[in-house]
C-alpha positions as CSV (number, residue, x, y, z in Angstrom):
1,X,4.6,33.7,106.1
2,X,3.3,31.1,103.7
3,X,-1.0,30.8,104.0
4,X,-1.7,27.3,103.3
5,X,-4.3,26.8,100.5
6,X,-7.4,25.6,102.0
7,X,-8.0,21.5,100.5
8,X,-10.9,22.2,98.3
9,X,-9.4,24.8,96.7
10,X,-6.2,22.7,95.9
11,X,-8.4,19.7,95.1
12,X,-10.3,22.5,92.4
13,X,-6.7,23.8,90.9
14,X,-5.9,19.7,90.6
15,X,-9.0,18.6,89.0
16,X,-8.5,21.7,86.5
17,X,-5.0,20.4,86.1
18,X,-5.9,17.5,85.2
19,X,-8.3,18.3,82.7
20,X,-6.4,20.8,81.2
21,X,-3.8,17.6,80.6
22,X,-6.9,15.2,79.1
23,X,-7.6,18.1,76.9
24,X,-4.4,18.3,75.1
25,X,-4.0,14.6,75.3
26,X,-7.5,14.4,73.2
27,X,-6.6,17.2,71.1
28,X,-3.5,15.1,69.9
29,X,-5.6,12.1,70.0
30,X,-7.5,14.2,67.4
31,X,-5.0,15.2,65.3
32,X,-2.8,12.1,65.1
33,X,-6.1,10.3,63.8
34,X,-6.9,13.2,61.2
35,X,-2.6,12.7,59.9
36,X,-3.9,9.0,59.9
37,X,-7.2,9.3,57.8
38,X,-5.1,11.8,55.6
39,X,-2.5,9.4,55.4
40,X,-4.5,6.6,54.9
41,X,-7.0,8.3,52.5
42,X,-4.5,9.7,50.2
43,X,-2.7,6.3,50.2
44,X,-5.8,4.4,49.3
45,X,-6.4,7.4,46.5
46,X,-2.4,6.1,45.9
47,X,-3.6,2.6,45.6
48,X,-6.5,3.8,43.5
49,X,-4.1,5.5,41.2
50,X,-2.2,2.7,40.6
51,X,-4.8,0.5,40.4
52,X,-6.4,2.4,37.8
53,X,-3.0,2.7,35.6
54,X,-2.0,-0.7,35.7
55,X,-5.6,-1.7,34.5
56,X,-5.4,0.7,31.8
57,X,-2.1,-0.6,31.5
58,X,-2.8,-3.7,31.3
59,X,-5.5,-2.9,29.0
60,X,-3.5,-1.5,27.1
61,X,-0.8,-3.8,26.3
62,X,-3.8,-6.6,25.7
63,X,-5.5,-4.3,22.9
64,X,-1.8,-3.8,21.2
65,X,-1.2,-7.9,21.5
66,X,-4.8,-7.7,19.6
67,X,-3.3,-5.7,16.8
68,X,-0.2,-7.6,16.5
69,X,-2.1,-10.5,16.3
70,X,-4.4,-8.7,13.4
71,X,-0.9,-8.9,11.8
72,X,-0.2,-12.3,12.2
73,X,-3.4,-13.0,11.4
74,X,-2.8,-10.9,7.9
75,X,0.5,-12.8,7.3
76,X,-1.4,-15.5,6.8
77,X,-4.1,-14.7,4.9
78,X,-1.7,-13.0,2.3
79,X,0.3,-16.3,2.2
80,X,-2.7,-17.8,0.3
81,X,-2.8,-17.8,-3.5
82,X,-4.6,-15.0,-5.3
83,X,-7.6,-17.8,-6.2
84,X,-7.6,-18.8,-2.7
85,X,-7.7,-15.0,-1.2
86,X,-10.7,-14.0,-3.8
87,X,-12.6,-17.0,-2.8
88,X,-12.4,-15.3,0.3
89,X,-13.6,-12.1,-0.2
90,X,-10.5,-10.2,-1.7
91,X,-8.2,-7.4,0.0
92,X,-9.7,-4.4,-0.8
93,X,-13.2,-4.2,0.7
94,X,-13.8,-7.6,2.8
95,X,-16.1,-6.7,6.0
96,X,-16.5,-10.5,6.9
97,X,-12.8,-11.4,7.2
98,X,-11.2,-8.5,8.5
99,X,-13.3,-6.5,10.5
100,X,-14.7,-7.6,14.0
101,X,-12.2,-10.3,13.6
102,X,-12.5,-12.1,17.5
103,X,-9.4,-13.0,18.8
104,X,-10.3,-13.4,22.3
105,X,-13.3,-14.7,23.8
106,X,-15.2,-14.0,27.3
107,X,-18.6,-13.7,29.0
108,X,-17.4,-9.8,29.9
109,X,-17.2,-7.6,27.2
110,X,-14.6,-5.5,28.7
111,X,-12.2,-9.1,28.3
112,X,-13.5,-9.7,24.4
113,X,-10.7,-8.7,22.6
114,X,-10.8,-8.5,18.4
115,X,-9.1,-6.6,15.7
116,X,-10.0,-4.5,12.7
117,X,-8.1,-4.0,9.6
118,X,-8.5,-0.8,7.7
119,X,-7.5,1.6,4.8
120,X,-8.3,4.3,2.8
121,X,-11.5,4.5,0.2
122,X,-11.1,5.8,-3.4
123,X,-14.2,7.1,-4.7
124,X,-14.4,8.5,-8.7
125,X,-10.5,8.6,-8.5
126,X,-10.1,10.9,-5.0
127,X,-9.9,9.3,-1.4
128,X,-12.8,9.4,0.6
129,X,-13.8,7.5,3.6
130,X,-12.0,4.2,4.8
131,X,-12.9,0.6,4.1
132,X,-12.0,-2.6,5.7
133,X,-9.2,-4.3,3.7
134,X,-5.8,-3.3,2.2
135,X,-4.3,-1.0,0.2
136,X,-2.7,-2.0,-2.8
137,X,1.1,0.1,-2.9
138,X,0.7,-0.1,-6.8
139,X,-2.2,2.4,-7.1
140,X,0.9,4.5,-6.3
141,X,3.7,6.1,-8.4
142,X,6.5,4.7,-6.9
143,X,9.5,7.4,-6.8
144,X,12.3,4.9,-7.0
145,X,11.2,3.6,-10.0
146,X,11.7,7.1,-11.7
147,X,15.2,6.3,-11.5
148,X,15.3,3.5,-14.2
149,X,12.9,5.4,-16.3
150,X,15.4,8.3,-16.0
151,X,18.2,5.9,-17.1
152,X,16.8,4.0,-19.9
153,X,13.8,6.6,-21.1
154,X,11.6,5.3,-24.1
155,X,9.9,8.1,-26.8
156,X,7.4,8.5,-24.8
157,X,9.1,9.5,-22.0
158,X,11.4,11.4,-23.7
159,X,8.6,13.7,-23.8
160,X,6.8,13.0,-20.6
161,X,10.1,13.0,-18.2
162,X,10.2,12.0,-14.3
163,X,10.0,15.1,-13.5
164,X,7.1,16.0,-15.3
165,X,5.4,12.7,-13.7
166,X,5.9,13.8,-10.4
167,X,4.1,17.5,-11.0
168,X,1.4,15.8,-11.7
169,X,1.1,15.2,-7.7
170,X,-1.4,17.7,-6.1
171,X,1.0,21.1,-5.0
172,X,4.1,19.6,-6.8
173,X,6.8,22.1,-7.4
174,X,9.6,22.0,-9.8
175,X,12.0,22.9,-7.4
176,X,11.1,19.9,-5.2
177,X,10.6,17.5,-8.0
178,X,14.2,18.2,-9.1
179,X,15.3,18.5,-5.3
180,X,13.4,14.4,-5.0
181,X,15.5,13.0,-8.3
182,X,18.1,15.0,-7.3
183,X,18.2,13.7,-4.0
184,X,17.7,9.7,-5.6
185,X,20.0,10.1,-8.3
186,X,24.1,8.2,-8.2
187,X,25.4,12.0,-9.5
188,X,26.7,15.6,-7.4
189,X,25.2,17.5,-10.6
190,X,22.2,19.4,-9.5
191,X,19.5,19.4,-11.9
192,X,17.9,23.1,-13.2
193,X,16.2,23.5,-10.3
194,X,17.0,21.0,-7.7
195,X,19.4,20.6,-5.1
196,X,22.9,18.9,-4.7
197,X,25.7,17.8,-2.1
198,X,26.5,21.7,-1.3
199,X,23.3,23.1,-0.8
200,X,22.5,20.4,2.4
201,X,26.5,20.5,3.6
202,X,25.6,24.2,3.8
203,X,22.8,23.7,6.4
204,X,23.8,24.3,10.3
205,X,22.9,20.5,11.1
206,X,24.7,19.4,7.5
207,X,24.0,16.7,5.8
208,X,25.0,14.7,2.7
209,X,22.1,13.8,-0.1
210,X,21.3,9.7,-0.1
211,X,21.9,9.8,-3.6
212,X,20.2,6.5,-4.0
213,X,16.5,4.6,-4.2
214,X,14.7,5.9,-0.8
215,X,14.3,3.7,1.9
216,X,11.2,4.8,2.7
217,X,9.0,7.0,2.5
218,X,9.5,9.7,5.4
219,X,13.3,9.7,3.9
220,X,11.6,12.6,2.0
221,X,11.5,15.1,5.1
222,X,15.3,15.0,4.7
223,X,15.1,16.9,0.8
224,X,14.8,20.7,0.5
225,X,11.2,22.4,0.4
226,X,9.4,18.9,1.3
227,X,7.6,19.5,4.8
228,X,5.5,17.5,6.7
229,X,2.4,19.1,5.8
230,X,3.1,18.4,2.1
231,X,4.1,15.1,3.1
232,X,1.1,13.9,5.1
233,X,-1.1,17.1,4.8
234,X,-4.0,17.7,7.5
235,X,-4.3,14.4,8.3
236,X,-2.3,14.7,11.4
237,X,-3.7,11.5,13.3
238,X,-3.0,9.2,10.5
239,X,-6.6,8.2,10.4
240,X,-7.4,8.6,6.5
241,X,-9.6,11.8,7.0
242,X,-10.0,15.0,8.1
243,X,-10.9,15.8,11.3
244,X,-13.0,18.6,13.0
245,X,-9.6,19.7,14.8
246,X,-7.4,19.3,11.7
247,X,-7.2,21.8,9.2
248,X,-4.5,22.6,6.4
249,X,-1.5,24.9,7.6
250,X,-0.9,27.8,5.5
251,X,1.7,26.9,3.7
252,X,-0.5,24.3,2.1
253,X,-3.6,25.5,2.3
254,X,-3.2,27.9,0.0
255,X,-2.4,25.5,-3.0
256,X,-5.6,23.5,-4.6
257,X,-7.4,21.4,-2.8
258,X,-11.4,21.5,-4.2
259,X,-11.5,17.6,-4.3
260,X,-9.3,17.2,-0.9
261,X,-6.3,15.8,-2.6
262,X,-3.9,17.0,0.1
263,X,-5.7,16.4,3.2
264,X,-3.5,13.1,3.2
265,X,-0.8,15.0,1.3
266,X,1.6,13.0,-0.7
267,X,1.6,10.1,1.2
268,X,-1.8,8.9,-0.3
269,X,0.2,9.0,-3.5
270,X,3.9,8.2,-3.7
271,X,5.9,4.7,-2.5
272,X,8.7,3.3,-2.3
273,X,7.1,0.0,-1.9
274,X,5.6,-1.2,-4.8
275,X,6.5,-4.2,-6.3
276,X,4.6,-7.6,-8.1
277,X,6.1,-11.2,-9.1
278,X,5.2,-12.4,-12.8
279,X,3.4,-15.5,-11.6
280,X,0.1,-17.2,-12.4
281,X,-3.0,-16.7,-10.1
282,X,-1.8,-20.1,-9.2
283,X,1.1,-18.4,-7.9
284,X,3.3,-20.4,-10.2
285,X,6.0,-19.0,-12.4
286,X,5.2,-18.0,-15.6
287,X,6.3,-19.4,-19.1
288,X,8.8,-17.5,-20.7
289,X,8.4,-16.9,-24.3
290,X,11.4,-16.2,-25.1
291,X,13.0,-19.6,-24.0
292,X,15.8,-21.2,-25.3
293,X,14.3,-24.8,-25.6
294,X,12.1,-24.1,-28.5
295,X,11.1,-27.8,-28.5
296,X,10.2,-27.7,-24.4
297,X,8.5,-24.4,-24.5
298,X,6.0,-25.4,-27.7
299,X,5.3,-28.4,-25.2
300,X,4.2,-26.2,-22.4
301,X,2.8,-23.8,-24.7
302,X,0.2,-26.5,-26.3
303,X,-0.7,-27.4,-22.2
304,X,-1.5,-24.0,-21.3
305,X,-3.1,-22.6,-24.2
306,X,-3.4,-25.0,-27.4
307,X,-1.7,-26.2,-30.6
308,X,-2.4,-22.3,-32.9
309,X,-0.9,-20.6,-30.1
310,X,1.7,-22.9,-29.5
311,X,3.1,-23.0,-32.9
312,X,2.3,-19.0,-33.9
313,X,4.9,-18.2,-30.7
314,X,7.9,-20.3,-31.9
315,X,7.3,-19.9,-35.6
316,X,7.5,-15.8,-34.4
317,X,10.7,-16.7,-32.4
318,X,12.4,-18.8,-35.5
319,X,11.2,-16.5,-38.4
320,X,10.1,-13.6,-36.7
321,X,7.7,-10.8,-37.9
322,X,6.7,-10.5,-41.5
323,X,7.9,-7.8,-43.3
324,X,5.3,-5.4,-44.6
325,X,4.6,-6.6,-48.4
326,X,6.5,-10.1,-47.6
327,X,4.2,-12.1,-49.5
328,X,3.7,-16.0,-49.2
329,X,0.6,-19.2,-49.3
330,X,-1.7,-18.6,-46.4
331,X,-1.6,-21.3,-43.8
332,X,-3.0,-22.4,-40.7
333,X,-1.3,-21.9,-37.7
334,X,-2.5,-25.1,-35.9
335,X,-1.9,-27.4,-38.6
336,X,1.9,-25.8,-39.0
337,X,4.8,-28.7,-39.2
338,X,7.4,-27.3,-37.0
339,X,11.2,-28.0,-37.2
340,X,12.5,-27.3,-33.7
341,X,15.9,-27.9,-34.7
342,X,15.4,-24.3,-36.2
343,X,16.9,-21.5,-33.6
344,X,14.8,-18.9,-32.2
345,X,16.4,-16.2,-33.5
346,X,14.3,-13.8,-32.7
347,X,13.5,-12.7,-28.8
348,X,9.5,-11.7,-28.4
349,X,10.4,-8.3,-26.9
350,X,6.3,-7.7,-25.2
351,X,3.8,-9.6,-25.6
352,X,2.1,-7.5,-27.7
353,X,3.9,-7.6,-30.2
354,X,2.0,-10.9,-31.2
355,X,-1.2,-9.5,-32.1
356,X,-1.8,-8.6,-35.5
357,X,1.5,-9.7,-36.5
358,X,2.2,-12.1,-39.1
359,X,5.2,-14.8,-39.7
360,X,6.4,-16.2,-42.8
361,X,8.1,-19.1,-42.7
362,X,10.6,-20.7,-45.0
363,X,11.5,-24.6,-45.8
364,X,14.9,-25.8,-45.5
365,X,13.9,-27.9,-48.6
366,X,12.6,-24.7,-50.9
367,X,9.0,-25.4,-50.1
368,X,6.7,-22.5,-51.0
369,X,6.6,-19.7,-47.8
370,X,3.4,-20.3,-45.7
371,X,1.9,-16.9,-43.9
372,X,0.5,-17.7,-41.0
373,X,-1.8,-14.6,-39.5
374,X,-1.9,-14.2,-34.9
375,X,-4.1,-16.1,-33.4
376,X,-4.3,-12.5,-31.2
377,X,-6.2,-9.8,-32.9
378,X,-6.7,-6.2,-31.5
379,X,-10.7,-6.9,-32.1
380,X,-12.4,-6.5,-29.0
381,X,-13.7,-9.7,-28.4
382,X,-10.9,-12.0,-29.2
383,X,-8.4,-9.7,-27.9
384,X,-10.8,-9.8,-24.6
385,X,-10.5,-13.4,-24.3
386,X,-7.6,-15.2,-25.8
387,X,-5.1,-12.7,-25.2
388,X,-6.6,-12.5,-21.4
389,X,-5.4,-15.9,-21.4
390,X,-2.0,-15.9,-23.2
391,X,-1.2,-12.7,-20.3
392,X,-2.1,-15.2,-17.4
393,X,0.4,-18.2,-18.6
394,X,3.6,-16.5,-20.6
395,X,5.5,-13.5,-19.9
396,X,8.9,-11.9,-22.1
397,X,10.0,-10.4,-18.6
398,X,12.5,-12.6,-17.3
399,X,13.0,-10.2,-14.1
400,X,11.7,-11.9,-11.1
401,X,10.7,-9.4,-9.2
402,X,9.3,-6.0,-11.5
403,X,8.6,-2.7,-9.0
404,X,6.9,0.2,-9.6
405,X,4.0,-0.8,-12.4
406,X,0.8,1.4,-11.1
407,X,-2.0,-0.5,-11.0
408,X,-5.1,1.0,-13.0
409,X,-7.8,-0.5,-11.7
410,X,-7.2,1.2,-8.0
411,X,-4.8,4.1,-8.9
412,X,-6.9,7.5,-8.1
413,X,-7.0,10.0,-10.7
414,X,-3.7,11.8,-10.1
415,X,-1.9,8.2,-10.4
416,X,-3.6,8.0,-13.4
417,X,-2.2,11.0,-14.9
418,X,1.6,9.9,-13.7
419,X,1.5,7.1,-16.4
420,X,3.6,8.4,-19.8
421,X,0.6,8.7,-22.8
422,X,-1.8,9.0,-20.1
423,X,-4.4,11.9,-20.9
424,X,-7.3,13.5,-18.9
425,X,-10.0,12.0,-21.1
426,X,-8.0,8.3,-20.3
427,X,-8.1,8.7,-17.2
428,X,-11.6,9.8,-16.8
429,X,-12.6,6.7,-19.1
430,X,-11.0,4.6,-16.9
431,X,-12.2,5.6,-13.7
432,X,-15.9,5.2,-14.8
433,X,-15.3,2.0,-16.0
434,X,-13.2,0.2,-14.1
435,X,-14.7,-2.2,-12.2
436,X,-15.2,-2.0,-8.0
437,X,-13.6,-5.4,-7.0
438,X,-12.0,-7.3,-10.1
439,X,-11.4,-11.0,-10.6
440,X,-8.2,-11.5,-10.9
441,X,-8.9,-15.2,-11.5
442,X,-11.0,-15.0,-14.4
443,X,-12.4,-11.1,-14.8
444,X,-12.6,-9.5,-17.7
445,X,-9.9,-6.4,-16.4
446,X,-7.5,-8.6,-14.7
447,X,-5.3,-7.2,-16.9
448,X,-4.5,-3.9,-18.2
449,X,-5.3,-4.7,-21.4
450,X,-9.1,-4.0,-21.2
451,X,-8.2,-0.7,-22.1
452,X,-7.9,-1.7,-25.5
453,X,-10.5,-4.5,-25.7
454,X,-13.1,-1.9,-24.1
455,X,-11.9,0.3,-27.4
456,X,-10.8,3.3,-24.7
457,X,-7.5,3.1,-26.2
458,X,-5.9,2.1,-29.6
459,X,-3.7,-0.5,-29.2
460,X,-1.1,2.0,-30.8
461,X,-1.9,4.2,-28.0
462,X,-1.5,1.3,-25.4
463,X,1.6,-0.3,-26.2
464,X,4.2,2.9,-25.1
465,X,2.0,3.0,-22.0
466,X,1.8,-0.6,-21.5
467,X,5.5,-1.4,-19.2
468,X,4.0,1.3,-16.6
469,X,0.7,-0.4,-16.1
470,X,-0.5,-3.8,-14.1
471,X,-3.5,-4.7,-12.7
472,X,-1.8,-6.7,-9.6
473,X,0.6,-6.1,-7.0
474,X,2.3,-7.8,-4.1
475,X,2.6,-5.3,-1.3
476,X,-0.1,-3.9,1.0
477,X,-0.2,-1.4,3.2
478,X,-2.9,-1.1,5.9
479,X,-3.6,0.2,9.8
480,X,-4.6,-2.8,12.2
481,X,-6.5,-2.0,15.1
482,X,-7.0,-3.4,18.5
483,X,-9.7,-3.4,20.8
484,X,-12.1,-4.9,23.7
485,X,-16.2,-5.3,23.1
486,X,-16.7,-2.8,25.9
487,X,-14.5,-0.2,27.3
488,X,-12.5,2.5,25.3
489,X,-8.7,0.9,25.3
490,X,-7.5,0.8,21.6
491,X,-4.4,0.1,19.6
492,X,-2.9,0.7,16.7
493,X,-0.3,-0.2,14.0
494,X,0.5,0.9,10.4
495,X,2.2,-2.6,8.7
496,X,3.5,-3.1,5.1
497,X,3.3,-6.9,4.1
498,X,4.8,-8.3,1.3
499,X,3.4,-11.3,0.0
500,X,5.6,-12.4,-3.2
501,X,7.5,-14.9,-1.0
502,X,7.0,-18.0,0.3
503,X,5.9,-16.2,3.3
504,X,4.4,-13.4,3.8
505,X,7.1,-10.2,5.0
506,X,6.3,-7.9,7.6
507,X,8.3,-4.8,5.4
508,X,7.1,-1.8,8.0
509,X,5.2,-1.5,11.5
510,X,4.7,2.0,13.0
511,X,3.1,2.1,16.3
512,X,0.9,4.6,15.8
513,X,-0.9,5.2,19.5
514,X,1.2,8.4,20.6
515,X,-0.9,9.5,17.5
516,X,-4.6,9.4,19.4
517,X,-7.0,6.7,18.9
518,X,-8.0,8.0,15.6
519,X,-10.7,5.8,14.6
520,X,-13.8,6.1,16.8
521,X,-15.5,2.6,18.1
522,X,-18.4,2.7,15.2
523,X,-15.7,3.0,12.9
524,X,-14.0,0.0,14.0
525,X,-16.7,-2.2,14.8
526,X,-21.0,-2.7,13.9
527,X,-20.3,-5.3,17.3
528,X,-19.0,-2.9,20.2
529,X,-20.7,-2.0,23.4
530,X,-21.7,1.6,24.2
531,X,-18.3,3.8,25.0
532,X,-18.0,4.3,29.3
């Protein structure tokens, strides 16, 4: 028999019931809001996130629009003539028109964008420090140029060989110099020490030698016993120094390095680049001496320089040099009657070869010979001046483009010593005094022959050195950075501009961000705001 429960009691077990049922519906309650803030919260942090990266993103892609810009920028500032660029400031070391350069302006900092150009510092013939400006390729040795010298060697070189130019460079070897011609040169036939077509088709990923000029520069990883560290040293983030985390590797630090002339390795000494047009600092062509139109060349001649000048260079082209002991009536060279119907027979092969010369010319109608002496001398001071000026208008280089002249009046030390006749005393004269930032309009050393008129060489001495040396250049290399007055978004790029053309050429651009940002914000700007 069934007892019926009494009411309260069932009303009790009910209530219970139900509150047992409220319970789990709150508990529920309570854990479907926590999956909901969860949700919500890590979806906001999502939001955040993304947020965050497409700023930086954003950001980012701005400050590398900023460097590319600093190259457009530099296209056109190279397109000027050289006048037009000094005026300016220069290339080398110009603060006011290419650093803190503002591209974009705003009331926020964070949305001022500019750009900085900079490069590498030579101080007493070692890199040091950066600047803000270029960097001349021709205070380089450029390695293709080893090849013609190899092909069509003068005395001097006969005893100062490519090879022995390039161990000169800081940790040079002879098995890698040989390995680098080697590697250049049109021929299978290994040199003494250097490697050929069988040693790289031996390799397990084989390969054959390029056996021509190098495209660039990095083409060198590809030739036996040259490694990175060599190649670029300890400078690791490509900023022009030595950092606090960047140190030497073994292999290398064990060779010389008292006045740091690896950190940057052999990149801060060899090209490929280097090249220079024979033009005016007008940027117009230059006469050519040896011309065929004696009659039109004497014209321009008498323009550019005057009447002695004029008439010395075509009497030398139709008579040529006097003969030691040639005897014959002293004459002046500007009052000289000139028959242009006379040939040049006689091609001017340098320039040089004008001063201190003599010419004795003969008359169809057997007048007495008339000597006529150089309106060039080696003195000093007229070779200073008036051959300065001769060098500016005329050339006996008919090539129109000339590569691989080192420029002396930027090369560091070790260039220096590259050069065939080059000696340690030289190049120590030369670094102390060469001028910091040279005229190239009207300066005393816009030419390389101020190392005769400053008496540090003989002009004997100068004239085997003399096809290896210039004092200009067409091709700069440089790093252009972008960035924002506030904030710590930067960009990068390493460019090579050529500026020979009628426009300037954009020869190489390296992204260099994957790299780090390399130059801190004081570095690149005196205008930034304090980093975040």
């Amino acid at each position: 028999m069934t007892v019926p429960m009494p009411a309260h009691d069932a009303m009790k077990t009910g209530r219970a019931s139900a509150n047992s049922t409220r319970g789990s519906i709150l508990v529920l309650v309570l854990v479907a809001i926590a999956i909901m803030t969860l949700t919500t919260s890590s979806y906001l942090l999502l939001m955040r996130n993304e947020h965050l990266a497409a700023r930086y993103s954003g950001s980012h892609l701005q400050a590398q629009m900023l460097a590319e810009s600093g190259v457009d920028y530099l296209q056109v500032f190279l397109g000027q003539t050289t006048a037009a660029i000094d005026l300016q400031g220069g290339l080398l070391n110009n603060a006011g028109q290419l650093q803190d350069v503002l591209i974009v302006d705003d009331a926020l900092p964070n949305y001022r964008g500019r750009f900085t150009v900079l490069a590498p510092d030579i101080v007493q013939g070692y890199y040091q420090g950066l600047r803000y400006g270029l960097q001349n390729e021709s205070a380089k040795l450029n390695l293709n140029s080893l090849l013609i010298s190899d092909s069509s060697s003068t005395t001097v070189e006969q005893t100062f060989t490519p090879r022995d130019r390039l161990m000169v460079i800081p940790g040079m070897t002879e098995e890698i110099a040989d390995a680098i011609l080697d590697w250049m040169d049109e021929n299978d036939s290994a040199r003494s020490s250097g490697a050929e077509a069988d040693y790289y088709l031996s390799l397990t990923n084989a390969y054959r030698p390029a056996n021509r000029p190098l495209a660039h520069l990095d083409e060198l990883l590809m030739v036996r016993g040259v490694t990175r560290d060599l190649l670029y040293g300890a400078d690791v983030n490509r900023n022009f120094q030595v950092d606090s985390d960047e140190q030497l590797s073994p292999s290398v630090a064990r060779l010389d390095n008292t006045e740091g002339q690896l950190d940057r390795g052999w990149s801060a000494y060899l090209t490929v680049l280097s090249s220079e047009l024979g033009v005016t600092p007008e940027g117009e062509p230059k006469l050519n001496v040896n011309e065929d139109d004696l009659q039109a060349l004497h014209g321009q001649l008498l323009e550019a320089l005057g009447a002695a000048e004029a008439n010395f260079i075509v009497a030398f082209r139709q008579f040529g040099p006097a003969e030691s002991g040639t005897t014959g009536a002293s004459a002046s060279a500007e009052a000289l009657q000139l028959d242009f119907e006379q040939p040049g027979e006689t091609n001017i092969g340098s320039l040089l070869d004008l001063v201190d010369a003599k010419v004795t010319t003969t008359d169809k109608n057997g007048g007495q010979p008339k000597t006529i002496d150089s309106p060039w001398t080696s003195d000093g001071g007229t070779f200073r001046l008036g051959f300065a000026e001769l060098l500016d208008v005329a050339t006996s280089d008919t090539s129109e483009r000339i590569a691989g002249r080192i420029n002396i009046n930027l090369a560091s030390r070790p260039v220096l010593l590259t050069i065939p006749g080059m000696t340690e005393v030289i190049a120590d004269q030369i670094l102390t005094s060469r001028e910091p930032d040279v005229d190239r309009v009207g300066g005393e050393q816009r030419h390389p022959t101020w190392l005769v008129a400053d008496e540090l060489v003989s002009l004997e001495e100068f004239k085997p050195m003399y096809p290896f040396l210039t004092t200009g250049g067409d091709v700069y290399t440089c790093q252009v950075a972008g960035f924002f007055d506030a904030g710590t978004t930067h960009a990068r790029l390493h460019v090579a501009l050529d500026r020979s053309g009628e426009r300037t050429k954009l020869l190489e651009r390296k992204d260099l961000n994957a790299l780090g940002p390399g130059f801190s914000r004081a570095q690149l700007s005196t205008v930034l705001q304090p980093e975040d």
